[in-house]
C-alpha positions as CSV (number, residue, x, y, z in Angstrom):
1,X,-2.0,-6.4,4.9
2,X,0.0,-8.0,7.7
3,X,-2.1,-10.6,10.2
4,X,-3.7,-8.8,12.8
5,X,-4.5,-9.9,16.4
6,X,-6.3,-13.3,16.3
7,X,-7.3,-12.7,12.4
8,X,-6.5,-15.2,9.7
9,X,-4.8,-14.1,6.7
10,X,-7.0,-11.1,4.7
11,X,-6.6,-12.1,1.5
12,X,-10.1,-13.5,0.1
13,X,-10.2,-12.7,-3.6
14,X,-6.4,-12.7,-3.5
15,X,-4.5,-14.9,-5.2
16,X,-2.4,-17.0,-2.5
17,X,-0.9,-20.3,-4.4
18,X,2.4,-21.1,-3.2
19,X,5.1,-18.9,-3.4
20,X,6.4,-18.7,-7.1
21,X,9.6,-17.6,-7.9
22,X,10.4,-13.8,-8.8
23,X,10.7,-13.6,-12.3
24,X,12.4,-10.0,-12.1
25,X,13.5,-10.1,-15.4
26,X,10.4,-10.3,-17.0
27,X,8.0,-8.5,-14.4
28,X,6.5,-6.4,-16.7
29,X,2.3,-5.9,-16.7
30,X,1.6,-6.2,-21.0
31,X,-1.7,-5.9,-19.5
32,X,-1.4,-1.8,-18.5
33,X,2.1,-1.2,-20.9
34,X,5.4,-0.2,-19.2
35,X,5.7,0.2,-15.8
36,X,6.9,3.1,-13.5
37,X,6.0,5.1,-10.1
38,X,3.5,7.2,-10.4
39,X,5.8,10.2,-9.3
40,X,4.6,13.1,-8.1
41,X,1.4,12.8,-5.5
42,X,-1.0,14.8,-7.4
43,X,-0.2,13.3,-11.1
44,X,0.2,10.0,-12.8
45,X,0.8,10.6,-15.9
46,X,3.6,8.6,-17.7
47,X,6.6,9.0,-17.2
48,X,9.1,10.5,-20.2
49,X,11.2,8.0,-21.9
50,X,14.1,6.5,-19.8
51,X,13.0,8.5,-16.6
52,X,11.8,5.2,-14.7
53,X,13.9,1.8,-14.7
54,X,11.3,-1.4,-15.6
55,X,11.4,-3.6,-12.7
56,X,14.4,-5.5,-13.3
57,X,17.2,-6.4,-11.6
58,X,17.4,-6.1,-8.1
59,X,14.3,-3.2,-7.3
60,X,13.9,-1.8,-3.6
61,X,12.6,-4.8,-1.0
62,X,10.4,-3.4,2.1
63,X,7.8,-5.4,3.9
64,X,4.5,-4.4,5.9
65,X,3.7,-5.0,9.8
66,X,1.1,-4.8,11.9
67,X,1.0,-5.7,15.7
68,X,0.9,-9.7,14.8
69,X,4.7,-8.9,14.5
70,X,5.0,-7.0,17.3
71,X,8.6,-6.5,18.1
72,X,10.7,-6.3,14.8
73,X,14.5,-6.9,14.5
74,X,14.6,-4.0,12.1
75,X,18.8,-4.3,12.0
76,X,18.2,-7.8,10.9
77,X,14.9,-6.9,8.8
78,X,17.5,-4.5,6.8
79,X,20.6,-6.6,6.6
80,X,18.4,-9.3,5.0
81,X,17.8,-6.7,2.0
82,X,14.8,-4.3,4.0
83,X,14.7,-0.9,2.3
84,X,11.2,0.4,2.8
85,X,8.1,-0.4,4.9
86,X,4.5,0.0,5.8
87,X,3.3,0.2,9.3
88,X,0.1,-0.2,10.6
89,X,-1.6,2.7,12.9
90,X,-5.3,2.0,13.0
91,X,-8.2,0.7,11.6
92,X,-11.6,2.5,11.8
93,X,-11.6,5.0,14.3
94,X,-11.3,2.9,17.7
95,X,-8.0,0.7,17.3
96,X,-4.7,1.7,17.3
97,X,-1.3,-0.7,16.6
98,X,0.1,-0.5,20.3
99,X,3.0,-1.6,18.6
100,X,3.0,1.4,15.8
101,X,5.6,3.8,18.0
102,X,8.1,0.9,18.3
103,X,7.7,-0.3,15.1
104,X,7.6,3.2,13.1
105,X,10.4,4.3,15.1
106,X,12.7,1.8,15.0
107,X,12.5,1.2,11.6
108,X,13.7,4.5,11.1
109,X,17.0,4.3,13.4
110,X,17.6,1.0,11.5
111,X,17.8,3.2,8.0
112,X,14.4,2.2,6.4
113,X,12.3,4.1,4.9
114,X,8.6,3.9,6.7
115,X,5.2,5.3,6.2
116,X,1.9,4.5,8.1
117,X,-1.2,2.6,6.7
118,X,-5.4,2.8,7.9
119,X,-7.1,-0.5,7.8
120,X,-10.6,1.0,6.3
121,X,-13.9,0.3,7.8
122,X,-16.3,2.0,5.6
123,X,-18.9,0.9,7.5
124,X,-18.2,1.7,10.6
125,X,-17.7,5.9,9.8
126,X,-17.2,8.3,7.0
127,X,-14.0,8.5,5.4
128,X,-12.7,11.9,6.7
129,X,-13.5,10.8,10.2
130,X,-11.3,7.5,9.7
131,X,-8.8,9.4,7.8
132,X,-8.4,12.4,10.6
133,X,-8.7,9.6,12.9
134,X,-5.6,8.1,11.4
135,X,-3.4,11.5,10.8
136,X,-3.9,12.0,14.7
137,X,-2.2,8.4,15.3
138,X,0.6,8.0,12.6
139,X,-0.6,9.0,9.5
140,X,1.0,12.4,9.0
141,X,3.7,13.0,6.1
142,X,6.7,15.1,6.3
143,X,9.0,15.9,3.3
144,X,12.1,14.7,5.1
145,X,12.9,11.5,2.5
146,X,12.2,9.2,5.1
147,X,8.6,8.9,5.4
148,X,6.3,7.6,2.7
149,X,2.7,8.8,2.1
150,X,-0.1,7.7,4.2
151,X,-1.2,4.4,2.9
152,X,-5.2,3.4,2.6
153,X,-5.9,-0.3,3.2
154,X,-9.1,-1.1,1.6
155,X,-9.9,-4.7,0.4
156,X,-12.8,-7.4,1.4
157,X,-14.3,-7.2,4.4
158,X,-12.2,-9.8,7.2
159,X,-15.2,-9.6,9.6
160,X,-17.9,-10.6,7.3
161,X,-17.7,-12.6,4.1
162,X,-21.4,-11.8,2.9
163,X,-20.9,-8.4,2.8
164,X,-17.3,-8.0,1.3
165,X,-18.0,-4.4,0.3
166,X,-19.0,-3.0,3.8
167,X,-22.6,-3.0,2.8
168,X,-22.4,-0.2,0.5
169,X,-23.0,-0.1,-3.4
170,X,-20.3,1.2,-5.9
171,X,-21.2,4.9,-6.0
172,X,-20.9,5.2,-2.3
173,X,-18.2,3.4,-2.1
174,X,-15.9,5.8,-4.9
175,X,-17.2,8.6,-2.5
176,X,-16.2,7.0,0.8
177,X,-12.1,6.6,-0.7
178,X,-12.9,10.2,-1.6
179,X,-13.8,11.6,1.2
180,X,-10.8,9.5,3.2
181,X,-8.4,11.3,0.4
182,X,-10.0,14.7,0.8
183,X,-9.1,14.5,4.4
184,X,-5.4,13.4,4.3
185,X,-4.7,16.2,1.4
186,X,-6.2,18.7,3.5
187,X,-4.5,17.5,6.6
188,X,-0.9,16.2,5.0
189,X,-0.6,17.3,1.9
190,X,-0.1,14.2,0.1
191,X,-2.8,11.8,-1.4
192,X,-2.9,8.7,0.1
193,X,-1.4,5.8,-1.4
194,X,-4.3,2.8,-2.7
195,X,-3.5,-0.5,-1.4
196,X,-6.3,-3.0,-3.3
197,X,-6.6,-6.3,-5.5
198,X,-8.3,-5.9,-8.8
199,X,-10.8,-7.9,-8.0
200,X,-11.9,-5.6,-5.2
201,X,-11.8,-2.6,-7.2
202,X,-14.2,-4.0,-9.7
203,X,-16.4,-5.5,-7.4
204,X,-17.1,-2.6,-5.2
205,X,-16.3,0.5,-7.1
206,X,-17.0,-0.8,-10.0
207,X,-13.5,-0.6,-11.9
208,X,-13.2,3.5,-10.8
209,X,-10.9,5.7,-12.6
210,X,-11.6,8.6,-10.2
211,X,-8.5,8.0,-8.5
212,X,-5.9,6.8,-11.1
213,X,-4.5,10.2,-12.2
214,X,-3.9,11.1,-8.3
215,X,-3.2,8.5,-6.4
216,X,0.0,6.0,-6.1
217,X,-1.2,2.4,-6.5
218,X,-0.3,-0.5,-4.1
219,X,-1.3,-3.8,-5.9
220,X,-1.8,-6.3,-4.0
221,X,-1.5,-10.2,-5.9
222,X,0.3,-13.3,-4.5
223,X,2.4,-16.3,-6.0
224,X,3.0,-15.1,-9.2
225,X,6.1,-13.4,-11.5
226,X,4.1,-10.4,-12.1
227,X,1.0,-8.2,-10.7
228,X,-1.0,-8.5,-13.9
229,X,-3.9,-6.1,-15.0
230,X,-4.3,-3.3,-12.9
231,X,-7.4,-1.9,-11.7
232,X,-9.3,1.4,-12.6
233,X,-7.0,3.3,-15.0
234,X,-4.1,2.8,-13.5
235,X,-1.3,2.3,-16.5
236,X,1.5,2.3,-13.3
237,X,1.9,1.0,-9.6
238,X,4.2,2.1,-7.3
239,X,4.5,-0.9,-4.7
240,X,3.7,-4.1,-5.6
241,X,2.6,-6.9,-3.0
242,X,3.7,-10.2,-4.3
243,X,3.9,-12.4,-1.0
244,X,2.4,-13.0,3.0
245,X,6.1,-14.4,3.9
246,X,9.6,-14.4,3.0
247,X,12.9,-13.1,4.2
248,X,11.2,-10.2,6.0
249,X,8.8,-9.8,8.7
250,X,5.3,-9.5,7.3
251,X,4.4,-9.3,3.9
252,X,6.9,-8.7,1.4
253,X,6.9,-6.6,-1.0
254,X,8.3,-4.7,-4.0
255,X,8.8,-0.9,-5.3
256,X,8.5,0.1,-8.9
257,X,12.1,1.5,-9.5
258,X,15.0,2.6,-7.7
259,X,16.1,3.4,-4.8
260,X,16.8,6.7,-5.6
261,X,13.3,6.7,-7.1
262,X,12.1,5.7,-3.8
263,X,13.5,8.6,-2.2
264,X,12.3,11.4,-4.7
265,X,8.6,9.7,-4.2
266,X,8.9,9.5,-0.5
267,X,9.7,13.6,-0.5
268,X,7.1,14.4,-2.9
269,X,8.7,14.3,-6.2
């Protein structure tokens, strides 16, 4: 995700050549067939014939923040082609964004449409406590078609490159992102969206499926015209992270579909 505080860029195991040039047209993964939302929070099944566009064209733009981009010109973050964004709210369960009010907020009254994201720290606390943590500072979900799903952000360790999985083997990792998504259901009633690199997901949950037939995806690979092969049964994503910079503040980043699309998913459908 977006640079936080006095971090470098979180992105080991990520692919970050230079920015390549969006090949739209041909965006499709061969690797995990035809592409589409997942749709509805609890399912992912595909989607019937013609019901999801292919990423061509011109697909929903949004960005993610954190509080390295503290005060956002979200008039100007739209007019530059902005239509959706992540924010980030916290990160274990003893930081918060300061920013997160301004930022959530305002994106908002500039038309966007916004959702909050946890930074995980599986080894700092359990799951549930990070993800209650999280609903209590941003993280909630209302069915108003303006605010996405809670978002989990869980990649290679920023704080410690020996131990890129927290410290903990596969199984426990698969029941750490469990118990994190047991806890928003209960407390939301969505399923949190996945952000993660394929690399990641093999190395520390050992390629999981547990979570593919539930959970939106949020794929995170840099500097190339596609997102390639997905990780852990996941034959869609929804978002699709393809940049750290471009027109918008923050990352940049794409949605699988349309805008309309984008709307139906953000209300639960």
């Amino acid at each position: 995700m977006a640079r936080e505080r006095t971090l470098v860029r979180r992105r080991a195991g990520v692919l970050t050549a230079a920015t390549a040039a969006l090949a739209l047209a041909t965006a499709t993964t061969a690797s995990a067939g035809p592409l589409g939302p997942t749709g509805a929070p609890e399912t992912a099944a595909p989607p019937a014939p013609g019901a999801l566009p292919l990423l061509t064209g011109n697909p929903p733009r949004g960005h993610d923040v954190s509080s390295y981009q503290r005060r956002v010109d979200w008039t100007a973050a739209r007019a530059k082609g902005a239509r959706f964004v992540y924010v980030k709210a916290t990160e274990s369960t003893g930081y918060r964004n300061p920013y997160f009010s301004g930022q959530y907020s305002g994106a908002r009254e500039a038309g966007l449409i916004r959702g909050a994201y946890h930074f995980a720290r599986p080894d700092r606390s359990s799951g549930a406590e990070q993800a209650a943590y999280f609903v209590r500072h941003g993280g909630d979900w209302r069915a108003d078609g303006w605010t996405l799903p809670p978002a989990l952000d869980i990649e290679y360790n920023p704080y410690d490159a020996k131990h890129k999985c927290y410290g903990l083997g596969k199984a426990r990792m698969v029941r750490w992102i469990r118990s994190f998504s047991n806890r928003i259901k209960e407390e939301t009633g969505r399923r949190p969206v996945i952000y993660t690199t394929t690399q990641w997901w093999k190395l520390c949950t050992g390629n999981s499926r547990a979570f593919s037939s539930s959970h939106a995806l949020w794929i995170a690979r840099h500097g190339t015209s596609r997102p390639g092969a997905l990780p852990g049964g996941w034959r869609y994503w929804t978002f699709w992270q393809h940049d750290v910079k471009g027109r918008l503040p923050g990352d940049q980043n794409l949605f699988n579909g349309s805008l309309s699309r984008l709307r139906l998913f953000a209300r639960g459908h």
